[in-house]
C-alpha positions, 0 to 999 in steps of 0.5 A: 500500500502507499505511504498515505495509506499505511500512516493514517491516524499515525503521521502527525504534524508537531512541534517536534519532528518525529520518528516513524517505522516503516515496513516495507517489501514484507519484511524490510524496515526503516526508521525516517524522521519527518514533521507530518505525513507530507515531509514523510512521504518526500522523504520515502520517494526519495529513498525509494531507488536506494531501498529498491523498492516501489513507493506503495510497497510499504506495509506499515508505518509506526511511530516510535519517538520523538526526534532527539534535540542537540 
C-alpha cells in the first residue's frame, strides 16, 4: 500500500519532528524522521531507488519517538 495509506491516524504534524517505522517489501524496515505525513512521504520517494523498492510497497508505518534535540 502507499505511504498515505499505511500512516493514517499515525503521521502527525508537531512541534517536534518525529520518528516513524516503516515496513516495507514484507519484511524490510526503516526508521525516517519527518514533521507530518507530507515531509514523510518526500522523504520515502526519495529513498525509494536506494531501498529498491516501489513507493506503495510499504506495509506499515509506526511511530516510535520523538526526534532527539542537540
Amino acid at each position: 500500500m502507499n505511504l498515505r495509506r499505511a500512516g493514517k491516524g499515525i503521521v502527525r504534524k508537531g512541534k517536534q519532528p518525529s520518528v516513524y517505522r516503516i515496513g516495507f517489501n514484507d519484511g524490510d524496515e526503516t526508521e525516517l524522521t519527518a514533521n507530518g505525513i507530507n515531509e514523510l512521504e518526500e522523504l520515502w520517494r526519495s529513498l525509494c531507488p536506494e531501498f529498491e523498492c516501489e513507493p506503495d510497497s510499504v506495509n506499515y508505518v509506526e511511530r516510535v519517538g520523538y526526534e532527539e534535540e542537540d
